[in-house]
Residue frames relative to the residue before (quaternion, step in Angstrom):
aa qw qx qy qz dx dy dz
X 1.0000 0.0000 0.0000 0.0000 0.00 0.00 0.00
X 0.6523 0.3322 -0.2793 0.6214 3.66 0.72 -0.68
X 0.6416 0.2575 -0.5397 0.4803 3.78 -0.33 0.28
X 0.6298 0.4802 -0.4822 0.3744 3.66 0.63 0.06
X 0.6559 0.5758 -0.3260 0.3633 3.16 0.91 -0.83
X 0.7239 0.4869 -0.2057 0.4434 3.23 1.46 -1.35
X 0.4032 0.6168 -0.3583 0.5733 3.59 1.62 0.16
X 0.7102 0.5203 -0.2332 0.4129 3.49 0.62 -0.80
X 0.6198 0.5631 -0.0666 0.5425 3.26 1.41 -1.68
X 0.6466 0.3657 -0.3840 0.5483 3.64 1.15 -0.49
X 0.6269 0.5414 -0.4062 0.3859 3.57 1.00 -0.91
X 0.6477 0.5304 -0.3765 0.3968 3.89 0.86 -0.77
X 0.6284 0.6372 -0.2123 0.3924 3.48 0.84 -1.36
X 0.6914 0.5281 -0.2538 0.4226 3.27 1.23 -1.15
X 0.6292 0.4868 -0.3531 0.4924 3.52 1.32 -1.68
X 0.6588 0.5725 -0.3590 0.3306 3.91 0.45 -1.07
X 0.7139 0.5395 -0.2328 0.3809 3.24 1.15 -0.89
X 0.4493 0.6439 -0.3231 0.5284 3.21 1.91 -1.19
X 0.7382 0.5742 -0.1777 0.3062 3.51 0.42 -2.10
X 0.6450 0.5642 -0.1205 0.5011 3.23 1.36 -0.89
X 0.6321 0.4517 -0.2142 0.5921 3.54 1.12 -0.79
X 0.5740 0.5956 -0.3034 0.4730 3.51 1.11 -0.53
X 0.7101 0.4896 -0.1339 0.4880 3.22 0.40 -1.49
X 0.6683 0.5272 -0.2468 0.4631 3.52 0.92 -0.59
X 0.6393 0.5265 -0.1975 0.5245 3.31 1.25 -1.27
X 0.7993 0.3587 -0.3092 0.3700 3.49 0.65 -1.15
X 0.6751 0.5200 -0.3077 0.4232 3.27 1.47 -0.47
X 0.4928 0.4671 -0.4777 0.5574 3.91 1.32 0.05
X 0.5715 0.6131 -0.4386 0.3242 3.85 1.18 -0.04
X 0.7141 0.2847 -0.2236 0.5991 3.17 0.92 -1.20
X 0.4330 0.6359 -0.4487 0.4548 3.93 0.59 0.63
X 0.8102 0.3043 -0.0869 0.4934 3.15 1.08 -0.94
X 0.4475 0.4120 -0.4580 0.6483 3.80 1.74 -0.15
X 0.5691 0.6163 -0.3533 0.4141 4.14 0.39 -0.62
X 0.7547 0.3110 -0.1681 0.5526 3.34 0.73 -1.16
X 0.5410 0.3539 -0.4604 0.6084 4.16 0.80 -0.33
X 0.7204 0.3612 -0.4635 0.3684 3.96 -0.08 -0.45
X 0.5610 0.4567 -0.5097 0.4657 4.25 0.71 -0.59
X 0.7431 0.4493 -0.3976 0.2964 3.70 0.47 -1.56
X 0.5300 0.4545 -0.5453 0.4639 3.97 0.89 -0.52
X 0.7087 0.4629 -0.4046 0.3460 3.28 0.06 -1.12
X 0.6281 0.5947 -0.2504 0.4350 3.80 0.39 -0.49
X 0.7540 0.3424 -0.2167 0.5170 2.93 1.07 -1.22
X 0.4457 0.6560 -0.3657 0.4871 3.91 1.23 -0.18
X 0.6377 0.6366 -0.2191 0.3741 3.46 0.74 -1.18
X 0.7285 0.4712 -0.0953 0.4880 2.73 0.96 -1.83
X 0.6257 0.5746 -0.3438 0.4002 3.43 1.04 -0.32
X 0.4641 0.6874 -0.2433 0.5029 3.18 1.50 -1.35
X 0.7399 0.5094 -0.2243 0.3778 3.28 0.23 -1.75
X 0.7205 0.5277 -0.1608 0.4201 3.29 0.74 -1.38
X 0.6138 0.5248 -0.3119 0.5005 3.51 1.56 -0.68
X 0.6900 0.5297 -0.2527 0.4236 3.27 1.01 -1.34
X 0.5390 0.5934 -0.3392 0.4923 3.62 1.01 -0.60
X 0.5792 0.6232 -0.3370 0.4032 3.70 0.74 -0.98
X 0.7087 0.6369 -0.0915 0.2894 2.82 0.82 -2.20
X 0.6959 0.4937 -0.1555 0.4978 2.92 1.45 -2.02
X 0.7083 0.3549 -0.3442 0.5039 3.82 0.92 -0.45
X 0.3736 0.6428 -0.5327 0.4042 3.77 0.89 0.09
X 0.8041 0.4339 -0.0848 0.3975 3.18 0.20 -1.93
X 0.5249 0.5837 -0.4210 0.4545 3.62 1.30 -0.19
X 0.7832 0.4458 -0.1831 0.3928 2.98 0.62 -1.47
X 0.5529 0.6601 -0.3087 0.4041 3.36 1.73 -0.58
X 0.5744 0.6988 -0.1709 0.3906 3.33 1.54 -0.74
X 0.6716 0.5432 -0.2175 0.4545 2.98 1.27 -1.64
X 0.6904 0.5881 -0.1861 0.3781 3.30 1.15 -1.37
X 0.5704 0.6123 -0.1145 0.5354 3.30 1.58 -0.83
X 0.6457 0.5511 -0.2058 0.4868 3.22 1.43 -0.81
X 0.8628 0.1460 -0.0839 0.4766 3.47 1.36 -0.86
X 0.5718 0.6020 -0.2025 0.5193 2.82 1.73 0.39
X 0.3501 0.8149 -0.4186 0.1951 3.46 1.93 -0.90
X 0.0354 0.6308 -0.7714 -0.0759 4.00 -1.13 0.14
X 0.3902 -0.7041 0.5177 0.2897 2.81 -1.51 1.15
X 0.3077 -0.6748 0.6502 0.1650 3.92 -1.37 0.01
X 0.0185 0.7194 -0.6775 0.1523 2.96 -1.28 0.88
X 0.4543 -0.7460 0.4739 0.1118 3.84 -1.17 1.17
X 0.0993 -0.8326 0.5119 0.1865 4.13 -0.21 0.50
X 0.1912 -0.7431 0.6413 0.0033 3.22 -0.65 1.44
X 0.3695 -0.7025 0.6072 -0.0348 3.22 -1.35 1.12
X 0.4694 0.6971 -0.5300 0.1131 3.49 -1.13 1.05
X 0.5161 0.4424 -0.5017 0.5350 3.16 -1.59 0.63
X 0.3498 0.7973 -0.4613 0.1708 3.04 1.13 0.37
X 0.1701 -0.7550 0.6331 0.0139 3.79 -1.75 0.92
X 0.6697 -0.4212 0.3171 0.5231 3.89 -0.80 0.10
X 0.5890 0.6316 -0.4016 0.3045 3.83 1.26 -0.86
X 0.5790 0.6681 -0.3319 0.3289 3.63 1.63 -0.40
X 0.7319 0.5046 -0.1619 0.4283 2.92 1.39 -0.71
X 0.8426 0.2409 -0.2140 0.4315 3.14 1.72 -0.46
X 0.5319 0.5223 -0.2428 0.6207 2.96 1.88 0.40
X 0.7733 0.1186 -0.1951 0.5915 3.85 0.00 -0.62
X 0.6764 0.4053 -0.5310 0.3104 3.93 -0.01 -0.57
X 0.5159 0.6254 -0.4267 0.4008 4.04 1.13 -0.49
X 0.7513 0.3083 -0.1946 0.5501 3.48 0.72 -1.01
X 0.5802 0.5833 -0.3564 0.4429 3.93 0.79 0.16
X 0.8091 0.2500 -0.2366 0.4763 3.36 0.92 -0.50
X 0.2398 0.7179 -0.4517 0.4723 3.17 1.16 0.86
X 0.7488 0.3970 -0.0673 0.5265 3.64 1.42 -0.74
X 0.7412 0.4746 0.2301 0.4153 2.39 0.19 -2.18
X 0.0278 -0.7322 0.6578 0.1742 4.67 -0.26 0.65
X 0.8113 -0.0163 0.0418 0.5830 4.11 0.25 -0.51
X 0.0243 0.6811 -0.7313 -0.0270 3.14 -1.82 0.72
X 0.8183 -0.3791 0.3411 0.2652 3.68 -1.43 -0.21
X 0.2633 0.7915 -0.5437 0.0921 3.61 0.18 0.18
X 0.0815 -0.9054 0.4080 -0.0850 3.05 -0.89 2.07
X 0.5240 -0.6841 0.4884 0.1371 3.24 -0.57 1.43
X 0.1649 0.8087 -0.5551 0.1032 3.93 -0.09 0.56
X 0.7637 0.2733 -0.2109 0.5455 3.92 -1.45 -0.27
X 0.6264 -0.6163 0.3558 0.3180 4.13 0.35 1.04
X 0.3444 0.7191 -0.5670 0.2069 3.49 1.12 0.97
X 0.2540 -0.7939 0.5293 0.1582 3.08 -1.36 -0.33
X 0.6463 -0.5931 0.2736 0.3945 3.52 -1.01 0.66
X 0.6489 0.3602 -0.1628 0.6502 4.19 0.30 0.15
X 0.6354 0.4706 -0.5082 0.3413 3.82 0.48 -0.26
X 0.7983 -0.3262 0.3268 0.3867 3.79 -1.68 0.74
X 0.8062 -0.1205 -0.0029 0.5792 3.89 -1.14 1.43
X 0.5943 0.4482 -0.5241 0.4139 3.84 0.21 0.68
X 0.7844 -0.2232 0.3970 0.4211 3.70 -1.48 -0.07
X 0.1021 0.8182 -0.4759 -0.3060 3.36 -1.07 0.37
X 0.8722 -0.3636 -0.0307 0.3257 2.83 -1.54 0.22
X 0.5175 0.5517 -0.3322 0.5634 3.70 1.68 -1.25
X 0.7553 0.4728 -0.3829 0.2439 3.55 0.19 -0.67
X 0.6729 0.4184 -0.3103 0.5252 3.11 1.43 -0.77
X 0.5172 0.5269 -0.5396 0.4046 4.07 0.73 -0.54
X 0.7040 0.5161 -0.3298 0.3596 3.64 0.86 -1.06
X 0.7659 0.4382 -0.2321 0.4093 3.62 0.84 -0.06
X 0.5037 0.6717 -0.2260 0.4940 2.81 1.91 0.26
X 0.5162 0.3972 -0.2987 0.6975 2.74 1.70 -1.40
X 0.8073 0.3291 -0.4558 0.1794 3.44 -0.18 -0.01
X 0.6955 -0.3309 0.0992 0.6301 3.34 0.54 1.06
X 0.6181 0.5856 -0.4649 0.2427 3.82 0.25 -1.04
X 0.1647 -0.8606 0.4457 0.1832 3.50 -1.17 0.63
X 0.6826 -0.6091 0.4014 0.0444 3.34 -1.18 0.66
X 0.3195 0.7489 -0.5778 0.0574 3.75 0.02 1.36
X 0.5326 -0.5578 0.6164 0.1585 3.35 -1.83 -0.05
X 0.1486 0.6450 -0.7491 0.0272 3.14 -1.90 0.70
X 0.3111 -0.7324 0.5962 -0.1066 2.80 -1.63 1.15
X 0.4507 -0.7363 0.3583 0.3554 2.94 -0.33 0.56
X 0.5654 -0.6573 0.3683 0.3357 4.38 -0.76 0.72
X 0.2755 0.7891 -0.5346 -0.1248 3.48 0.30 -0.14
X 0.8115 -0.4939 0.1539 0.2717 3.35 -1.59 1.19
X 0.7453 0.2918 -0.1218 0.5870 3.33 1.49 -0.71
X 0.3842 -0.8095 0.3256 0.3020 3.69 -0.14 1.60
X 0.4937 0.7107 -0.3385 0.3697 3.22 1.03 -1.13
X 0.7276 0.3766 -0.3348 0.4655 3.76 0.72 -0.71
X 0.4671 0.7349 -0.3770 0.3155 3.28 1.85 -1.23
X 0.7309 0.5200 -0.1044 0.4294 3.28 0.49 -1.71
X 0.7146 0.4574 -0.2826 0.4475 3.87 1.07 -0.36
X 0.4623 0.6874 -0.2123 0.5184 2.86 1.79 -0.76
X 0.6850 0.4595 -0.2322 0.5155 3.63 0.78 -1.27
X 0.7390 0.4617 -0.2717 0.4085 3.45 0.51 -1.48
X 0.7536 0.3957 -0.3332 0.4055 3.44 1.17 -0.21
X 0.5089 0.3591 -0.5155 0.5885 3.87 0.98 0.07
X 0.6268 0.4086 -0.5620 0.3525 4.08 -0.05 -0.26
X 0.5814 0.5653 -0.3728 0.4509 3.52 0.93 -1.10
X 0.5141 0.6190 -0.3173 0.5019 4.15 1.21 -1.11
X 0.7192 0.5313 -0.2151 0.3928 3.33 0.37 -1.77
X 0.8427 0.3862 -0.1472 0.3450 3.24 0.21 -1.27
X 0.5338 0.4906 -0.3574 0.5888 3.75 1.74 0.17
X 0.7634 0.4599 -0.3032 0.3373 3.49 1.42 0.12
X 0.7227 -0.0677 -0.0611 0.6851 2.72 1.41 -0.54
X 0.6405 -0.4601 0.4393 0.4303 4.21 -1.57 -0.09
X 0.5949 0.6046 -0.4940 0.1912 3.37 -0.02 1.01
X 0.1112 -0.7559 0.6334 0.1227 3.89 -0.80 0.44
X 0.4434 -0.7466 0.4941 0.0420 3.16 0.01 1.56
X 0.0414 0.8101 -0.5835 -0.0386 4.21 -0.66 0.72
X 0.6016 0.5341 -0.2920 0.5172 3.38 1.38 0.02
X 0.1373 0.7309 -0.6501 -0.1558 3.44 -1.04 0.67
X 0.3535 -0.7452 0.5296 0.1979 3.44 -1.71 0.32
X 0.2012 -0.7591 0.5926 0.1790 3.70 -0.77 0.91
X 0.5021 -0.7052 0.4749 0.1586 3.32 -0.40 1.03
X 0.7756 0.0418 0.0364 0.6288 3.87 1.25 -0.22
X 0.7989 0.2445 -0.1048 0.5395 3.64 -0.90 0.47
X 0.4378 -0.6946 0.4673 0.3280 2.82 -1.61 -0.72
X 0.6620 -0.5925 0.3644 0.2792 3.32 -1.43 -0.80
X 0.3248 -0.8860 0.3195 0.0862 2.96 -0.17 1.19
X 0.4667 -0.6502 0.3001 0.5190 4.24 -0.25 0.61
X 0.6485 0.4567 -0.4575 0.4019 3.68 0.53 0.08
X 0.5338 0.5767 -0.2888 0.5468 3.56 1.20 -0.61
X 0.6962 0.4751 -0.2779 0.4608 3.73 1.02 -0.54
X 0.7324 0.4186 -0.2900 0.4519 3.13 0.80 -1.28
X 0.6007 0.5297 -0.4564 0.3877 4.00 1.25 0.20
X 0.4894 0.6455 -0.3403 0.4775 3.14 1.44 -0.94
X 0.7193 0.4976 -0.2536 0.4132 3.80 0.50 -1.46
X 0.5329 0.5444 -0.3647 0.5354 3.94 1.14 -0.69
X 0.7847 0.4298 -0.2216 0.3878 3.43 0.53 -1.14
X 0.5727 -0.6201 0.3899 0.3682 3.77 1.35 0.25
X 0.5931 0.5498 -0.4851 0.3327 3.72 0.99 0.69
X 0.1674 -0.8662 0.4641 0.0790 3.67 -0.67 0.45
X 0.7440 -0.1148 -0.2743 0.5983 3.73 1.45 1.14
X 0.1593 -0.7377 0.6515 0.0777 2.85 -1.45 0.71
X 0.7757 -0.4618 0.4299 0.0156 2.63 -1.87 1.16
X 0.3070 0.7280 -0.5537 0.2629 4.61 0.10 0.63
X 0.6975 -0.4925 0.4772 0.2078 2.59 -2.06 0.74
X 0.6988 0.6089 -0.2298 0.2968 2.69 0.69 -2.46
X 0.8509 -0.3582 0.3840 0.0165 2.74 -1.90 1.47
X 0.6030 0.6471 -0.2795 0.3736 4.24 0.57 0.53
X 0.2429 -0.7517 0.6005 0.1238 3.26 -1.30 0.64
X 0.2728 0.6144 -0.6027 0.4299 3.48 1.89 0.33
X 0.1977 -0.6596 0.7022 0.1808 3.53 -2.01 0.56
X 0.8036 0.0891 -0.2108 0.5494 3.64 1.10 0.42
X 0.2970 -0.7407 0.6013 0.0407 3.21 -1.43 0.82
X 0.8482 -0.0935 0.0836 0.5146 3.74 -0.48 0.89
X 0.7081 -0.4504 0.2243 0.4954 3.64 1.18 0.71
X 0.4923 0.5883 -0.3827 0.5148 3.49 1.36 -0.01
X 0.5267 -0.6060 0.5022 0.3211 3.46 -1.29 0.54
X 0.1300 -0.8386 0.5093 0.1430 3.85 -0.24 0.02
X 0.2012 0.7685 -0.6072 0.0134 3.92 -0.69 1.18
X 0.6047 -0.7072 0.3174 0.1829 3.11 -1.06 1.05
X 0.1040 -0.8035 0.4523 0.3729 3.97 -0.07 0.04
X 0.1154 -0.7796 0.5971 0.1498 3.55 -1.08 -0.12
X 0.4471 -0.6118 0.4762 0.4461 4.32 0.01 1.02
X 0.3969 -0.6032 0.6477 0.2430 3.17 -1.50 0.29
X 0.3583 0.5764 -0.7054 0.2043 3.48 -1.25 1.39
X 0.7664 -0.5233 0.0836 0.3631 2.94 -0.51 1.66
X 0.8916 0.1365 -0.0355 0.4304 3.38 -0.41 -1.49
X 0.5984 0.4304 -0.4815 0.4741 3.72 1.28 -0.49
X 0.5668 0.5372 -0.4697 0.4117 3.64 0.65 -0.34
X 0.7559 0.3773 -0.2688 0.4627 3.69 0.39 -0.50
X 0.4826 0.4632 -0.3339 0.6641 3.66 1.33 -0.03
X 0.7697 0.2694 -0.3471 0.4630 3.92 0.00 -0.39
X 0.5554 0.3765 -0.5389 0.5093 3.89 1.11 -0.04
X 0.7173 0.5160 -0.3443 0.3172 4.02 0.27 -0.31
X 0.6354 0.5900 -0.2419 0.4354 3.11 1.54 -0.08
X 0.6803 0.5263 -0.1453 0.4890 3.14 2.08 -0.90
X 0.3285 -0.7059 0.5492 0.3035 3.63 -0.25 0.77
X 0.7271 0.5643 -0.2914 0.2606 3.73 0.97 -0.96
X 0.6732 -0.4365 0.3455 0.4867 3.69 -1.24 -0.28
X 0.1278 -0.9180 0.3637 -0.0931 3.90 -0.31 1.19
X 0.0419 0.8385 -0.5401 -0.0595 3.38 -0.09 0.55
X 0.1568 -0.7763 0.5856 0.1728 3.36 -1.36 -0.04
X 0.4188 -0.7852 0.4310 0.1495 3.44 -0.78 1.59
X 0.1019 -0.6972 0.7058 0.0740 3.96 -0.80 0.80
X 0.1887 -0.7657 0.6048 0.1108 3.92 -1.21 1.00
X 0.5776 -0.6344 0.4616 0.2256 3.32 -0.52 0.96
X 0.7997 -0.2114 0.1679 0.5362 2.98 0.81 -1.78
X 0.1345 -0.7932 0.5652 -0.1824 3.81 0.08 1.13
X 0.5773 -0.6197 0.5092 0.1534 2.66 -1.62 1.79
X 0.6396 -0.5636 0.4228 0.3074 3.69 -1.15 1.09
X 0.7392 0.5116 -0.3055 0.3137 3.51 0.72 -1.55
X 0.6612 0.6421 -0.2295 0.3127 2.88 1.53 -0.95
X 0.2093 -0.9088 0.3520 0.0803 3.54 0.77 0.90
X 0.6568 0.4428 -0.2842 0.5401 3.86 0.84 -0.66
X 0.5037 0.7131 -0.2314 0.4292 3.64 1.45 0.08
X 0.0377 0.7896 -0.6124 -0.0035 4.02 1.00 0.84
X 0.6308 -0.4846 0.6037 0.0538 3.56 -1.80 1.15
X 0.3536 -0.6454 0.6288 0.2509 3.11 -0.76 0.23
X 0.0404 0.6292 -0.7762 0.0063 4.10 -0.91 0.73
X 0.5221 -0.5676 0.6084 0.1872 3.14 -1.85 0.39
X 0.6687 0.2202 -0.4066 0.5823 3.65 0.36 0.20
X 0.5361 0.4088 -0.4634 0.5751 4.17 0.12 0.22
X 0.7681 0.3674 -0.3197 0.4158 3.57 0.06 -0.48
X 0.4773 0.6808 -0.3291 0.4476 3.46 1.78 -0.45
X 0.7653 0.4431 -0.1305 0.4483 3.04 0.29 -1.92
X 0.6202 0.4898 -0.4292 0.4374 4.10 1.07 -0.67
X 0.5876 0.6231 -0.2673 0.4417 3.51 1.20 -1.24
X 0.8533 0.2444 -0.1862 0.4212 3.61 0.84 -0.40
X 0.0096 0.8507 -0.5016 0.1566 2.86 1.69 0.60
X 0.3826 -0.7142 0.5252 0.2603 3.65 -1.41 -0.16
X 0.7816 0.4612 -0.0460 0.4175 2.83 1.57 -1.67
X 0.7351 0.2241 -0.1620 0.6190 3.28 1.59 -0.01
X 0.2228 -0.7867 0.5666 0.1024 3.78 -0.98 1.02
X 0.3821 -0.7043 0.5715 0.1770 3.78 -0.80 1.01
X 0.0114 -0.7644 0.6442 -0.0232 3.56 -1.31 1.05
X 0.5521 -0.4939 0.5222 0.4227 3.28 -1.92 0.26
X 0.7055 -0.4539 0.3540 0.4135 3.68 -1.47 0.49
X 0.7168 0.4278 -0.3890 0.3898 3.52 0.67 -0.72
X 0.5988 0.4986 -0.4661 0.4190 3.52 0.72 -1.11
X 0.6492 0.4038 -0.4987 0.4085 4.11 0.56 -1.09
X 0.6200 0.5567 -0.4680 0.2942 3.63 0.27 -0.54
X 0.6857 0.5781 -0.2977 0.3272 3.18 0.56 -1.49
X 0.4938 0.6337 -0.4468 0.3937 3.58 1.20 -0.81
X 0.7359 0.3836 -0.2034 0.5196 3.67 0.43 -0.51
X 0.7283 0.3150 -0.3058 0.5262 3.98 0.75 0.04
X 0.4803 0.5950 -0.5771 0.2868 3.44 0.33 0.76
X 0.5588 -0.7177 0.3613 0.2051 3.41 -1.04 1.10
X 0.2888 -0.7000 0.6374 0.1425 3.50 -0.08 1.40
X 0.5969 -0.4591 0.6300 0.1899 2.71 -2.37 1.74
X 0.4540 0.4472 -0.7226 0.2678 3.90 -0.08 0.80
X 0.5964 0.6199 -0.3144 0.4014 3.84 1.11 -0.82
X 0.4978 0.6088 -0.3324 0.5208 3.29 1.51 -0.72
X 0.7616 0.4519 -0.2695 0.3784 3.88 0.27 -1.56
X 0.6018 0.6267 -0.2981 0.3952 3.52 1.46 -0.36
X 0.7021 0.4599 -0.1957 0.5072 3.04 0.98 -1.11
X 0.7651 0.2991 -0.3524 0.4483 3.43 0.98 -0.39
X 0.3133 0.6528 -0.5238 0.4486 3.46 1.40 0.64
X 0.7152 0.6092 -0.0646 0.3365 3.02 0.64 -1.20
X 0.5701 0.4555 -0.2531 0.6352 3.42 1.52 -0.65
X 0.2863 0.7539 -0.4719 0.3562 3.78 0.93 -0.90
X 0.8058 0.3713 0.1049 0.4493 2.37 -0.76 -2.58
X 0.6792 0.3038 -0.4426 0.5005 3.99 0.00 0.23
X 0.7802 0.4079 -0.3328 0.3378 3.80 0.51 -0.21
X 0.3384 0.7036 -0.3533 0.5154 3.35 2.42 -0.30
X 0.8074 0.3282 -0.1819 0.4552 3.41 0.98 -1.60
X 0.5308 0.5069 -0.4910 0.4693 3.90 0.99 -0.05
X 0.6838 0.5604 -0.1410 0.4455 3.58 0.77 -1.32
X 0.6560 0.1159 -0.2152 0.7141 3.90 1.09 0.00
């Protein structure tokens, strides 16, 4: 009876041991798939990290350079516009210059009698150039806004454009005046007024300044803000504070040294580029995941 039992007792001992050696094995398995999944993961991080560091000294040094190197920028906006824009100043404009503003104002329209026509302007649209409006203010907004929605509703049976720019022929813009503009799908407008604000009720805000040669470059160097500078095609004599477009003035501004002319987006963009503070987060953030892979 006891050499059975102890036959038995070897047979238990043996499975436990077996069972044991198992369990051990399968768990140094998933110890070790555990420990190849933390190290990729660790080792990903670190890559990240190592990119983001690059980045973060890129953009330093990009700064510095920017600091002493800065040119100011400034958008040309076109109005009063006639067919001579297209065959007279846009030839000698894109020599410089890939897209500027060309504004439609007093409820004209592309194709309508002595104004731009319509192929010419679709064609500068398609080329990159963009495309604002003005309407006249009237005292009660509610008409303001119908007023708009119909010449855009006008506009857009004439030619392929959806216009995001508006222009205020005087002054400025005001946060109720914006927040109609914004309903209506525009995202900057065009003012006179006086400011170094670059937005105005969620709208993008650039300033205009008349075109005459050198004060026009002196008032974009003076402005820290987004800036344009208006050229008139054609412009009522009486209207004195109004400068004509000539081809040699428009030369000599175009080759300015001290100031460089852009499409609306590029001037925008100067102000939406993601700053290396977003950078110091994320690698905060890696930190603290490899503190917690690593303990």
């Amino acid at each position: 009876m006891r050499k059975v039992l102890g036959f038995i007792g070897c047979i238990v001992l043996a499975g436990s041991l077996f069972a044991l050696d198992y369990w051990q094995g399968h768990n140094n398995k998933l110890t070790s798939e555990q420990l190849k999944q933390d190290n990729a993961e660790i080792q990903q991080l670190l890559n990240e990290k190592s990119q983001l560091e690059k980045k973060l000294e890129e953009t330093a040094q990009q700064e510095t350079t920017q600091e002493t190197q800065e040119i100011s920028g400034a958008v040309l906006c076109f109005h009063s516009l006639d067919e001579s824009f297209y065959t007279e100043i846009y030839p000698v404009v894109k020599e410089k210059v890939d897209s500027g503003i060309l504004i439609l104002e007093d409820g004209k329209l592309p194709g309508d009698n002595d104004y731009i026509s319509a192929q010419a302007f679709s064609e500068l649209i398609e080329d990159g150039w963009d495309c604002a409006v003005s309407i006249e203010r009237t005292a009660d907004a509610s008409q303001w806004q119908t007023n708009i929605k119909n010449y855009l509703n006008a506009l857009s049976a004439r030619v392929s454009a959806k216009p995001t720019v508006y222009y205020f022929p005087s002054g400025g813009c005001s946060e109720s005046d914006a927040q109609i503009l914004k309903s209506l799908g525009f995202e900057t407008v065009l003012c006179h007024e006086e400011t170094t604000e670059k937005t105005i009720g969620g709208l993008n805000l650039v300033q205009l300044y008349g075109y005459n040669d050198s004060a026009a470059v002196n008032n974009v160097l003076a402005n820290p803000g987004n800036c344009g500078l208006e050229i008139w095609v054609n412009w009522d004599n009486s209207i004195r504070t109004r400068v004509r477009y000539t081809e040699t003035a428009l030369q000599r501004l175009l080759n300015s040294s001290t100031i460089t002319f852009k499409g609306l987006e590029e001037l925008l963009d100067e102000d939406q580029v993601v700053t290396s503070q977003t950078v110091e987060e994320r690698l905060t953030e890696i930190d603290q995941l490899l503190d917690d892979l690593y303990h």
